[in-house]
PDB file of N, CA, C and O in Angstrom:
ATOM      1  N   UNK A   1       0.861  -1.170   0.000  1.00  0.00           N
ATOM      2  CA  UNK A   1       0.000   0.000   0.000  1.00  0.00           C
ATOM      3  C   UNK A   1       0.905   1.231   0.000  1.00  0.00           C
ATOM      4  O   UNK A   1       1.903   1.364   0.708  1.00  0.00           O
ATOM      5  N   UNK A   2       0.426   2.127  -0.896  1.00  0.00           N
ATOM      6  CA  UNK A   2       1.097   3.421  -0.942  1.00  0.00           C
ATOM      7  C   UNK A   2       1.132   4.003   0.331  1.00  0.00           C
ATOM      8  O   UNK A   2       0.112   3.867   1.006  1.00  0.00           O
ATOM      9  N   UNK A   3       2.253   4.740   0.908  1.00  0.00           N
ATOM     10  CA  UNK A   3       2.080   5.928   2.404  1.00  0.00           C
ATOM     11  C   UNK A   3       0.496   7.067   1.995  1.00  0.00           C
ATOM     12  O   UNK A   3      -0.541   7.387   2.577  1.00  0.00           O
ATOM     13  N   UNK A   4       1.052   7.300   0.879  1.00  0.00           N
ATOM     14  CA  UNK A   4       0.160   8.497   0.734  1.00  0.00           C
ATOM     15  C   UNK A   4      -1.872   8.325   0.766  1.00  0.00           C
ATOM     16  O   UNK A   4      -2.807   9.125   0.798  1.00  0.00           O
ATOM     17  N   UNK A   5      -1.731   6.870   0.735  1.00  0.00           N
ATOM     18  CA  UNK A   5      -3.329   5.999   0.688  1.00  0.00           C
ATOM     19  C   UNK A   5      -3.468   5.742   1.876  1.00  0.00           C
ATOM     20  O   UNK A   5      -4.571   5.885   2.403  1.00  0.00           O
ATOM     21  N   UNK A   6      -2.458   5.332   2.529  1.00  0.00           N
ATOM     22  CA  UNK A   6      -2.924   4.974   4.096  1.00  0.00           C
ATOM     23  C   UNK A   6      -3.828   5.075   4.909  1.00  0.00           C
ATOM     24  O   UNK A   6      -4.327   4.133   5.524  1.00  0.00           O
ATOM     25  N   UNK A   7      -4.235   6.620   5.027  1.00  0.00           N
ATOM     26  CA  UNK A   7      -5.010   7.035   5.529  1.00  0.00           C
ATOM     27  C   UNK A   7      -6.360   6.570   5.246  1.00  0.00           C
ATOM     28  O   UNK A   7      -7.287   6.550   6.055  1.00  0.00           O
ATOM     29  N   UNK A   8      -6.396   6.150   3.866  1.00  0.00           N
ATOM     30  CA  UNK A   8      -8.019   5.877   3.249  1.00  0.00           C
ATOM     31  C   UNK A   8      -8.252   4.683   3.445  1.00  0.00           C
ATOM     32  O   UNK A   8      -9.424   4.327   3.571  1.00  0.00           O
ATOM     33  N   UNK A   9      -7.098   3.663   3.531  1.00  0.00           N
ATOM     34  CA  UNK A   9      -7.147   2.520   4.139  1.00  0.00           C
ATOM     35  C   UNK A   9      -7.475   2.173   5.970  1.00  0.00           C
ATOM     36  O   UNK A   9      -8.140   1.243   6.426  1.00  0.00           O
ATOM     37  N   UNK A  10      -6.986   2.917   6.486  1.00  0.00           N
ATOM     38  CA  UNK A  10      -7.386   2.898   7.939  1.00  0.00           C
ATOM     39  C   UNK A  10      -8.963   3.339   8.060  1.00  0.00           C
ATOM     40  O   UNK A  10      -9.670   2.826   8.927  1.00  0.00           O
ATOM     41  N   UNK A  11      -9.582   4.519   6.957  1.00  0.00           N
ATOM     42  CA  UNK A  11     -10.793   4.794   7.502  1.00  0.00           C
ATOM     43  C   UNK A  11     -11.576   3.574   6.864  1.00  0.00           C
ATOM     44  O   UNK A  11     -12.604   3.139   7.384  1.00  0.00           O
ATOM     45  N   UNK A  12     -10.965   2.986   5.571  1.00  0.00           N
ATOM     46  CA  UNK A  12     -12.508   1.641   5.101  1.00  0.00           C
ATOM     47  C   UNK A  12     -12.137   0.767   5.964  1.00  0.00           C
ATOM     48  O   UNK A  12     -12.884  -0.211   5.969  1.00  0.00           O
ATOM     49  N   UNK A  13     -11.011   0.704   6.934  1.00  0.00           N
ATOM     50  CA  UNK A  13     -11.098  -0.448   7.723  1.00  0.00           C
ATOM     51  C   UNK A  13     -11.619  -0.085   8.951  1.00  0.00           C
ATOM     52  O   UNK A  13     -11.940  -1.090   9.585  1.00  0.00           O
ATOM     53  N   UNK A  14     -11.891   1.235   9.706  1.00  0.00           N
ATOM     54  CA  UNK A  14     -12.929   1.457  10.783  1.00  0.00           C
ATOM     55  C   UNK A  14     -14.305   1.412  10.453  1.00  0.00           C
ATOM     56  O   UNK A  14     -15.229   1.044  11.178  1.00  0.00           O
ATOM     57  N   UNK A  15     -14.349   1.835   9.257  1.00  0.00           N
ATOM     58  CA  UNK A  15     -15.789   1.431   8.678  1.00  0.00           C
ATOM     59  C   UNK A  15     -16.688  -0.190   8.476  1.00  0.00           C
ATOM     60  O   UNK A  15     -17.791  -0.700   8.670  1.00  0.00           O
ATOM     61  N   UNK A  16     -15.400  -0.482   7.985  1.00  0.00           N
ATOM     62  CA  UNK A  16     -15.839  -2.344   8.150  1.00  0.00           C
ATOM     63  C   UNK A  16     -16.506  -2.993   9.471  1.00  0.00           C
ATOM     64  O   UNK A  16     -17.574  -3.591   9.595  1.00  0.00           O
ATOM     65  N   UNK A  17     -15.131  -2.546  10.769  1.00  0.00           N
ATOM     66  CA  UNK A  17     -15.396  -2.629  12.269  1.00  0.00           C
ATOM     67  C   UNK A  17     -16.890  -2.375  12.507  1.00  0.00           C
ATOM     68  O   UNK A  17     -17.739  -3.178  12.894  1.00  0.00           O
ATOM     69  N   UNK A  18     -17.041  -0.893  12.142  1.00  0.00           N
ATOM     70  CA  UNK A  18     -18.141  -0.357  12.440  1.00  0.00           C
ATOM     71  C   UNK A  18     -19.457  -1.275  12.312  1.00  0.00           C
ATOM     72  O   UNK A  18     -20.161  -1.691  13.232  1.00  0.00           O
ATOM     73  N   UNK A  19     -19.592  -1.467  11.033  1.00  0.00           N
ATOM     74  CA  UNK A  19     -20.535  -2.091  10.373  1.00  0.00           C
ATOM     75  C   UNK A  19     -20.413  -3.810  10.953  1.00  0.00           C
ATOM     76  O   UNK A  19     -21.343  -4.612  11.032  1.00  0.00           O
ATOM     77  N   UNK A  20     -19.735  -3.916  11.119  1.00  0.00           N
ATOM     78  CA  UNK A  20     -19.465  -5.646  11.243  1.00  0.00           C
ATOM     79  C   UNK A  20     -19.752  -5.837  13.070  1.00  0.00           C
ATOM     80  O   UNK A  20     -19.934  -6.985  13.476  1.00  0.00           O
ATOM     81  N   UNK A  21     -19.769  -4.981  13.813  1.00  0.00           N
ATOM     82  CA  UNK A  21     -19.984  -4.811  15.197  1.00  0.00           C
ATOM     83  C   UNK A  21     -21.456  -3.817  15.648  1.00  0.00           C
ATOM     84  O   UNK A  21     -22.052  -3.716  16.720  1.00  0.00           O
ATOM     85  N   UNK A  22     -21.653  -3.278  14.504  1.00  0.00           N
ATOM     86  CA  UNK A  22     -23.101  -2.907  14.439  1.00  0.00           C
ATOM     87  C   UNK A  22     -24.192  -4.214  14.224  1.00  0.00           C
ATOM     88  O   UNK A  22     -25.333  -4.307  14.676  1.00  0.00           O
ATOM     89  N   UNK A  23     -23.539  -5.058  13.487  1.00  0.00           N
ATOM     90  CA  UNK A  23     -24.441  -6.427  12.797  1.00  0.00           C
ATOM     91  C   UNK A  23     -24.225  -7.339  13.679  1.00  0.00           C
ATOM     92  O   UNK A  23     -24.915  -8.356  13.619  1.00  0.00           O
ATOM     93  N   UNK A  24     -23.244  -7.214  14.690  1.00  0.00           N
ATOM     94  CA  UNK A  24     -23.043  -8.441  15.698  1.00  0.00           C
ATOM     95  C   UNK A  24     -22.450  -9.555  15.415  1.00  0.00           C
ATOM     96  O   UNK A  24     -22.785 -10.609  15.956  1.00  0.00           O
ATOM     97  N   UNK A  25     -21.419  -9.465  14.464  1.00  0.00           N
ATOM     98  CA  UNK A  25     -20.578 -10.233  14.078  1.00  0.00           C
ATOM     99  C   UNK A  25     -18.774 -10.176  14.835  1.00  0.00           C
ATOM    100  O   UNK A  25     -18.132  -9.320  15.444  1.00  0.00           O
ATOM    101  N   UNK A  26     -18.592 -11.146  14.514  1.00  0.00           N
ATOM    102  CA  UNK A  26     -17.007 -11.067  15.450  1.00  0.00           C
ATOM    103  C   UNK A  26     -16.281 -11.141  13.874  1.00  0.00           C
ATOM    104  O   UNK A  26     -16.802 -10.884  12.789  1.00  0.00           O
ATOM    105  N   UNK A  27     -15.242 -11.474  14.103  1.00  0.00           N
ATOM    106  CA  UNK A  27     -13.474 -11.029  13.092  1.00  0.00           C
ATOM    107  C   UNK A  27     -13.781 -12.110  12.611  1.00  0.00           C
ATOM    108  O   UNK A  27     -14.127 -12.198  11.433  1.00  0.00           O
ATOM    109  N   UNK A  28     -13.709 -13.288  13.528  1.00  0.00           N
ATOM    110  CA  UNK A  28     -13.658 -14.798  12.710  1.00  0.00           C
ATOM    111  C   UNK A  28     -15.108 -15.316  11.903  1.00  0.00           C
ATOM    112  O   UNK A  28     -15.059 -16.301  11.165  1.00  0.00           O
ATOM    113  N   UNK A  29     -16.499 -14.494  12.134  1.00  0.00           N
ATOM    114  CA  UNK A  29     -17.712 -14.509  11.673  1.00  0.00           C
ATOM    115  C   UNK A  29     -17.648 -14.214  10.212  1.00  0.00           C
ATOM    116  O   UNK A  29     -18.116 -14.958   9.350  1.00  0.00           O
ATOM    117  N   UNK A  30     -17.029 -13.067   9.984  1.00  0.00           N
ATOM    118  CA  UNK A  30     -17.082 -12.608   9.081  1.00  0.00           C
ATOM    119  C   UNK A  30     -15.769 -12.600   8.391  1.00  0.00           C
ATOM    120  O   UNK A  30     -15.400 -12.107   7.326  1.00  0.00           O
ATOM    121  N   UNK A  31     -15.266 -13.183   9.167  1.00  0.00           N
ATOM    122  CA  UNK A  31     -13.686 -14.015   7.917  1.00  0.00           C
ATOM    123  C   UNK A  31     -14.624 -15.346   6.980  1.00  0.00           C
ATOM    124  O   UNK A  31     -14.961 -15.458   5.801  1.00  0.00           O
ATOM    125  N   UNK A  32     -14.784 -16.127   8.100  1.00  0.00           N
ATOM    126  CA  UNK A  32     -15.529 -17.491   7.389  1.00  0.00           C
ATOM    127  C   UNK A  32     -16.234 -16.980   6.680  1.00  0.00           C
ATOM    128  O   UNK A  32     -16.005 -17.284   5.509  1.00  0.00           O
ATOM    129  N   UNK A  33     -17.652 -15.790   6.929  1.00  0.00           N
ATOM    130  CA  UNK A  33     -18.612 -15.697   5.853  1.00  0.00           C
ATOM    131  C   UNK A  33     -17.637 -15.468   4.056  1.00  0.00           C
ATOM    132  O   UNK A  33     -18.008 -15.756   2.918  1.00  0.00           O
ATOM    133  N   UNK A  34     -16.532 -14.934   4.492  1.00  0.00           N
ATOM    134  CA  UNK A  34     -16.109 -14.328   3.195  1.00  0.00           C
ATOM    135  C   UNK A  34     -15.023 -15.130   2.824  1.00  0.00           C
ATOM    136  O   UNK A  34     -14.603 -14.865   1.698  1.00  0.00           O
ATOM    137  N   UNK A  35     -14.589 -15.793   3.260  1.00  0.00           N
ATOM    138  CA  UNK A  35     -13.691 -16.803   3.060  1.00  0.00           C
ATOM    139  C   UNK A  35     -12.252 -16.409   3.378  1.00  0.00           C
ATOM    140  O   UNK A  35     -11.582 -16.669   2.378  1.00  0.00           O
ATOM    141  N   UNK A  36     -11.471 -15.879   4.367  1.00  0.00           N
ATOM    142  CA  UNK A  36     -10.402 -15.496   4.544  1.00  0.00           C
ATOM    143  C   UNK A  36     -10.134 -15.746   6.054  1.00  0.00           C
ATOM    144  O   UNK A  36     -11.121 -15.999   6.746  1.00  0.00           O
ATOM    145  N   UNK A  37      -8.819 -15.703   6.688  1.00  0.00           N
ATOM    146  CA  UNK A  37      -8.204 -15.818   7.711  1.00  0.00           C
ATOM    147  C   UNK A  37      -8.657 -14.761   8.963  1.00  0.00           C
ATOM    148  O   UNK A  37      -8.527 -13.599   8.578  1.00  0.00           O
ATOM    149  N   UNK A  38      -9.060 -14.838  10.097  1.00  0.00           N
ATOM    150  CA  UNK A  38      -9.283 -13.837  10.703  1.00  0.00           C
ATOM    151  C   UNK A  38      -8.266 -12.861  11.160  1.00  0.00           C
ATOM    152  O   UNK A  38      -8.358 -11.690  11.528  1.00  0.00           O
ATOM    153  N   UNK A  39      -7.088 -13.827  11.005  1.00  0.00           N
ATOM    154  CA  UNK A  39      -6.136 -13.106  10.872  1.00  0.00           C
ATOM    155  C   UNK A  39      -6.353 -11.717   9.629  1.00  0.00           C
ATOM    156  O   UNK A  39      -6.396 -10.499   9.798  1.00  0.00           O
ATOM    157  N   UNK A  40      -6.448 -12.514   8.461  1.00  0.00           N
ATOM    158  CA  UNK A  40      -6.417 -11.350   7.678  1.00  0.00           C
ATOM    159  C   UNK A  40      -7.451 -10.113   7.523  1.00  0.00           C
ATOM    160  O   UNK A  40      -7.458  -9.029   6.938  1.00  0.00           O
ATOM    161  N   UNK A  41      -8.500 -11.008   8.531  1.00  0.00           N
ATOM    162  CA  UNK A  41      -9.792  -9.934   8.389  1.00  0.00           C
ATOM    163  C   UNK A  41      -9.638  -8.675   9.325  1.00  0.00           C
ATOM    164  O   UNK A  41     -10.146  -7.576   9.101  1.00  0.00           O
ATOM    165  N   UNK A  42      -8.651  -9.097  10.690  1.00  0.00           N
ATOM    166  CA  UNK A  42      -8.180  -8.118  11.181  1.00  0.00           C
ATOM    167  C   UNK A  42      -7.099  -6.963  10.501  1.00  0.00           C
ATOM    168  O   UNK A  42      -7.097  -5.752  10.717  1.00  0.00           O
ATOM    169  N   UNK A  43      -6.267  -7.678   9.690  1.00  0.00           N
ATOM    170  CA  UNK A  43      -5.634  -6.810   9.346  1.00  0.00           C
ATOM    171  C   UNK A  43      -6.081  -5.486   8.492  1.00  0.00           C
ATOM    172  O   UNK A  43      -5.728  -4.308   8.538  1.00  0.00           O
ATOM    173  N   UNK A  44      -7.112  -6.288   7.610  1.00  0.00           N
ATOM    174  CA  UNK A  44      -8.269  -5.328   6.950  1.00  0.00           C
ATOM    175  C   UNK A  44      -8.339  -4.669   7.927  1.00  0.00           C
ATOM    176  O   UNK A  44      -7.531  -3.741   7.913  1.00  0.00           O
ATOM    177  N   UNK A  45      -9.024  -4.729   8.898  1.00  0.00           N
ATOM    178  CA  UNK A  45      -9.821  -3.097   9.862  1.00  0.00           C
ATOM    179  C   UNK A  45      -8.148  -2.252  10.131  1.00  0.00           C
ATOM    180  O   UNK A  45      -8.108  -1.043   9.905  1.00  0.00           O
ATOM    181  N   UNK A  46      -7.123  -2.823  10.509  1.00  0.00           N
ATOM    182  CA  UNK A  46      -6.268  -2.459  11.418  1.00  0.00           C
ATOM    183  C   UNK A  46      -5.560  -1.299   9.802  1.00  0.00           C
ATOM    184  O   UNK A  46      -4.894  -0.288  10.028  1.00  0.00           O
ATOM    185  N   UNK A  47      -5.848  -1.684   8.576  1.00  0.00           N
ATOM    186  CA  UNK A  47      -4.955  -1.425   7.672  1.00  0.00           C
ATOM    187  C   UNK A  47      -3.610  -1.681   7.966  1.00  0.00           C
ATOM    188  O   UNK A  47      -2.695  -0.861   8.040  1.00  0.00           O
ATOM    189  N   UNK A  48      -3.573  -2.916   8.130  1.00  0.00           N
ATOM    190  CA  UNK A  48      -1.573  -3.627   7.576  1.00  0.00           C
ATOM    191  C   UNK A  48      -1.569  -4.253   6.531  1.00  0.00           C
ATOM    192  O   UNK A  48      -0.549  -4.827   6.148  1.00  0.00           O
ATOM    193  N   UNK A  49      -2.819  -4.278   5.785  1.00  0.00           N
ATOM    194  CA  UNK A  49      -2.601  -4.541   4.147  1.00  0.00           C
ATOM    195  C   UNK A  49      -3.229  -3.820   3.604  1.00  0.00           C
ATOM    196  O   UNK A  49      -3.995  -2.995   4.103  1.00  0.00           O
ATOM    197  N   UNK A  50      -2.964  -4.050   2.255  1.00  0.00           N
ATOM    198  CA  UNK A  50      -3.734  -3.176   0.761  1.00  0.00           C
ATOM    199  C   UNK A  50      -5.010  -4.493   0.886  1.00  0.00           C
ATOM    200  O   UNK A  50      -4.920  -5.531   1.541  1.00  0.00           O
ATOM    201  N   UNK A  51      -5.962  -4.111   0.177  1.00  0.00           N
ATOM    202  CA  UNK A  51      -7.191  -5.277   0.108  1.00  0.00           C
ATOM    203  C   UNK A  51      -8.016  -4.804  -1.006  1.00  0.00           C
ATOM    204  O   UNK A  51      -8.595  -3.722  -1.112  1.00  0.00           O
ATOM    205  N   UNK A  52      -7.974  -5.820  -1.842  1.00  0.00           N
ATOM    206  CA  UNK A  52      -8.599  -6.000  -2.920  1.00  0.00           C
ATOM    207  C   UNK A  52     -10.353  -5.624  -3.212  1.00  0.00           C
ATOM    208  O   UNK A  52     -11.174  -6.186  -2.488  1.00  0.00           O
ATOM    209  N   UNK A  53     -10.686  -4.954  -3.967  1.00  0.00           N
ATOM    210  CA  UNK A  53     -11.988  -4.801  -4.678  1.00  0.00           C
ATOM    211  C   UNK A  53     -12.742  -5.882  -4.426  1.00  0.00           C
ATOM    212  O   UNK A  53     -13.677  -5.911  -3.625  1.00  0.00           O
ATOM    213  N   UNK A  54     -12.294  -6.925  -5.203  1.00  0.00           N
ATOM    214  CA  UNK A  54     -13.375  -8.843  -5.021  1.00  0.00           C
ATOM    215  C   UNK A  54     -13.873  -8.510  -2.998  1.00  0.00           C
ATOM    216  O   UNK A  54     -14.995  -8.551  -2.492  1.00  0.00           O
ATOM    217  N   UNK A  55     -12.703  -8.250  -2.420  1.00  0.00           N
ATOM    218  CA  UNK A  55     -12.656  -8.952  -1.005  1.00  0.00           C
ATOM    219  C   UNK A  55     -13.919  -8.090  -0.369  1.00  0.00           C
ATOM    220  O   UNK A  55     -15.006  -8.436   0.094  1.00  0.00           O
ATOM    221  N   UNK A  56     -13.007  -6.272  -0.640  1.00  0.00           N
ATOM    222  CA  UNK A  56     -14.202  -5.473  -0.297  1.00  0.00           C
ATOM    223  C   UNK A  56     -15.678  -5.790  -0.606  1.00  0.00           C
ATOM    224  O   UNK A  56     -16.496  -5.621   0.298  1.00  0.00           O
ATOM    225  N   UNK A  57     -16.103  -6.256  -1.865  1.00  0.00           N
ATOM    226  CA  UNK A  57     -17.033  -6.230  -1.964  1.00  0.00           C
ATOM    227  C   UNK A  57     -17.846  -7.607  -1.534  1.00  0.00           C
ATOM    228  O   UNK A  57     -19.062  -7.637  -1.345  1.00  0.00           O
ATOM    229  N   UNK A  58     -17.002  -8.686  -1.420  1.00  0.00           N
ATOM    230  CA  UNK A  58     -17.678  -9.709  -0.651  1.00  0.00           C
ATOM    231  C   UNK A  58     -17.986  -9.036   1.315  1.00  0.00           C
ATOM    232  O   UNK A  58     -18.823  -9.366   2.155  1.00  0.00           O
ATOM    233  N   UNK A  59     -16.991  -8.153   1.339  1.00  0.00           N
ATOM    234  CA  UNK A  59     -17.344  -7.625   2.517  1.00  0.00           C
ATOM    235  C   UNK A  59     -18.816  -7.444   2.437  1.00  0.00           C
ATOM    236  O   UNK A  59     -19.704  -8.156   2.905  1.00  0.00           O
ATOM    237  N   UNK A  60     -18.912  -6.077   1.581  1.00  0.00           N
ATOM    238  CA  UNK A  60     -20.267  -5.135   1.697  1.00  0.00           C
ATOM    239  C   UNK A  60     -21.566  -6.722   1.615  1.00  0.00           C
ATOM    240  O   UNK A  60     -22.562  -6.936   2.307  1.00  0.00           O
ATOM    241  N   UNK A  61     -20.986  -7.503   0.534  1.00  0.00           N
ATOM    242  CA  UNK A  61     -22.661  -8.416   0.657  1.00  0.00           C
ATOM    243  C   UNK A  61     -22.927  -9.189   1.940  1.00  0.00           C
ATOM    244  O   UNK A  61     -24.054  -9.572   2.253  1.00  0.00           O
ATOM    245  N   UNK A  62     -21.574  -9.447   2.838  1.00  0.00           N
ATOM    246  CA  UNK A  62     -21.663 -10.384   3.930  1.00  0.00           C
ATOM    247  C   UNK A  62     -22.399  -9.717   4.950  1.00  0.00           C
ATOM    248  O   UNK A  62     -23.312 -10.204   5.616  1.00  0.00           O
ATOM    249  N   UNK A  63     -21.719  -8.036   5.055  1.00  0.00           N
ATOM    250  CA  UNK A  63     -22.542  -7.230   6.325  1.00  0.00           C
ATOM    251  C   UNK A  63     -23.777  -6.467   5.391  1.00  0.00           C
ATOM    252  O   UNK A  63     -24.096  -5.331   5.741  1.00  0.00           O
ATOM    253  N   UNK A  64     -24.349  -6.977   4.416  1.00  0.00           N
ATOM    254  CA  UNK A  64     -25.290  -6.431   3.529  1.00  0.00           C
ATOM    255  C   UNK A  64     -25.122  -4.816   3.442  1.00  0.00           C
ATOM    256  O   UNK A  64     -26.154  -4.201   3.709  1.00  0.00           O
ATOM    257  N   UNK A  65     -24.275  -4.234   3.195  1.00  0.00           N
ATOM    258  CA  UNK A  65     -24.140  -2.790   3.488  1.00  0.00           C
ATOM    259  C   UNK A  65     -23.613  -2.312   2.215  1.00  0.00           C
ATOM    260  O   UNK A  65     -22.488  -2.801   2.111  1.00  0.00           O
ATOM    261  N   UNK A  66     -23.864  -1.638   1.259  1.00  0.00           N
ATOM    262  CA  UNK A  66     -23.537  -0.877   0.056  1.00  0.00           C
ATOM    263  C   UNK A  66     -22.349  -0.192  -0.158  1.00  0.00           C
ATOM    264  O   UNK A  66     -22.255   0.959   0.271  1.00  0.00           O
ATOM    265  N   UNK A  67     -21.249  -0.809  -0.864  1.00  0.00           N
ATOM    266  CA  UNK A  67     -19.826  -0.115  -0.830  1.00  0.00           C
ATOM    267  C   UNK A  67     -19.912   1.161  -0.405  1.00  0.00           C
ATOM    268  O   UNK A  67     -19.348   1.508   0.632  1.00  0.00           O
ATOM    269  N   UNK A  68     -20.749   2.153  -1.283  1.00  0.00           N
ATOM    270  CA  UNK A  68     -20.544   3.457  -0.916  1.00  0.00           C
ATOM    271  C   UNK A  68     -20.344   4.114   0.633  1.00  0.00           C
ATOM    272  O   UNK A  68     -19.842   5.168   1.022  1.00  0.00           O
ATOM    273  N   UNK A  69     -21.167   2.646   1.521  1.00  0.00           N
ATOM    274  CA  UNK A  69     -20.974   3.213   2.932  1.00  0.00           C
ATOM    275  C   UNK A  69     -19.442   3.067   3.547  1.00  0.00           C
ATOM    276  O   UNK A  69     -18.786   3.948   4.103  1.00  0.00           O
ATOM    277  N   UNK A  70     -19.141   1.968   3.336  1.00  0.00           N
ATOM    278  CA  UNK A  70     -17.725   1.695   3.606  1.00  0.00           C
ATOM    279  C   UNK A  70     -16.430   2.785   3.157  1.00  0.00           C
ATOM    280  O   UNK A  70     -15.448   3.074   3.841  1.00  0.00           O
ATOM    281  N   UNK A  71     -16.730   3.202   1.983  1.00  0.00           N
ATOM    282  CA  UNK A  71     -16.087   4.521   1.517  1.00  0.00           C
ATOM    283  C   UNK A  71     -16.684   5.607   1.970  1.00  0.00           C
ATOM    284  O   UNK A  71     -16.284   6.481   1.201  1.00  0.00           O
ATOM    285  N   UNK A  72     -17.170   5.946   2.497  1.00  0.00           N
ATOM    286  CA  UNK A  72     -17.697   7.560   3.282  1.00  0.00           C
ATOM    287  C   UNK A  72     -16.842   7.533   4.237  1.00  0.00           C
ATOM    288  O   UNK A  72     -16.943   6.775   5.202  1.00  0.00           O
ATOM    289  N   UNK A  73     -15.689   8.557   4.022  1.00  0.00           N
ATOM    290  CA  UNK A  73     -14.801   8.701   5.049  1.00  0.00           C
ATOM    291  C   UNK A  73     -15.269  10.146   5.520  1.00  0.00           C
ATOM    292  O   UNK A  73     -15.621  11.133   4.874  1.00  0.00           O
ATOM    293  N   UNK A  74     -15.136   9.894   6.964  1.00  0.00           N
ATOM    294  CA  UNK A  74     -15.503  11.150   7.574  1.00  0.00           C
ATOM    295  C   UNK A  74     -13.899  11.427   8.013  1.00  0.00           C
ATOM    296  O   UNK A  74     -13.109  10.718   8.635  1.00  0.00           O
ATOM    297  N   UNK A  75     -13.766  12.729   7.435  1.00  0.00           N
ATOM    298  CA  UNK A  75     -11.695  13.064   7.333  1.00  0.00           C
ATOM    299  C   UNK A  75     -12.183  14.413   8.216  1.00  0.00           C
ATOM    300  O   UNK A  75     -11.350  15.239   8.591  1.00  0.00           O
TER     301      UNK A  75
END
């Protein structure tokens, strides 16, 4: 991940949190729903990786929530 993106990466990954703890799901809930490591699902919120379009958007259908919300960064 670029330095200069970082930032946009840390806010879609508080947004994920958000949404995924609004729905009452845990890290490893919504790893399995989407098929990935909870390991890696944390790293998503935490931003210690770049994360792919496919992944994001299996996100948005798992917590049923519309990309656009996940991208509304409040800066």
């Amino acid at each position: 991940m670029r330095k200069e993106q970082s930032q946009k990466y840390k806010y879609l990954g508080l947004n994920i949190a958000y949404y995924r703890k609004e729905r009452g799901l845990s890290q490893s809930r919504l790893a399995e729903r989407i098929n990935v490591s909870r390991t890696h699902m944390s790293r998503i919120e935490t931003a210690d990786c770049a994360v792919s379009l496919d992944v994001v958007f299996a996100i948005c259908d798992a917590l049923e929530v519309p990309p656009e919300k996940l991208f509304a960064f409040r800066m």
